[in-house]
C-alpha positions, 0 to 999 in steps of 0.5 A: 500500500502507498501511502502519502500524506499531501500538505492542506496548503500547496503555495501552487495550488489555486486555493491557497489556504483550506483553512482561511477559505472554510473560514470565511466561505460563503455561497454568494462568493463562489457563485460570483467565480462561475459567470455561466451561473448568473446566465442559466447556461451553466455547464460543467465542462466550461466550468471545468476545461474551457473556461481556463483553455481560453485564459491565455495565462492557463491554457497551457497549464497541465491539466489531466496527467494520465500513467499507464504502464510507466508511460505518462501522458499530460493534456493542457486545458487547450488539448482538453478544449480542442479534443473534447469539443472534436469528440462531441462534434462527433457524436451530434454528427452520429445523433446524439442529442440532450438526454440520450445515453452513451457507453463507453467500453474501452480501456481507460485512456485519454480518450475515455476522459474526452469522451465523458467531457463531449457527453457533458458538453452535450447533456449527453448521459455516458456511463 
């Protein structure tokens, strides 16, 4: 078993402070950092991928590192964005639309987080 023990505070991570933020956490301030929220067209993916892959600043930033069998694969925010959008311009091109159900049968891979990304894009349901 491996064990390792993260420290709460990362002076690289975008949360600076566990404890401060829980603290003084409110509602109203973390919906003031979802713009999408206040328009009824929030959508987990911009939220997640796009909306940092179309900040200059981060998006080249590293944001999905994948290892298997020794090989390491990392995806910025960019790649993310690009892929994921081809992959659900795919599936609309195949008829999937809001509401309908998708499997994914395939090994894990950067593919599989590309796809569950497109299906979100969509409203697409994947398993």
């Amino acid at each position: 078993m491996i064990k390792n023990r993260l420290s709460p505070e990362n002076p690289d991570a975008n949360l600076k402070s566990y404890y401060q933020v829980y603290r003084g956490f409110s509602w109203n301030m973390i919906l003031d950092l979802f713009p999408s929220y206040s328009t009824n067209m929030s959508n987990i993916v911009f939220e997640s991928v796009d909306r940092w892959a179309l900040d200059p600043k981060t998006r080249n930033r590293t944001a999905l590192i994948f290892e298997c069998a020794g090989e390491i694969q990392r995806l910025t925010y960019e790649e993310l964005r690009q892929e994921s959008s081809r992959m659900a311009n795919l599936l609309v091109q195949k008829g999937f639309s809001r509401g309908d159900i998708f499997l994914i049968c395939s090994k894990p891979c950067p593919d599989v987080y590309n796809m569950a990304l497109a299906c979100a894009r969509l409203g697409v349901r994947f398993c």
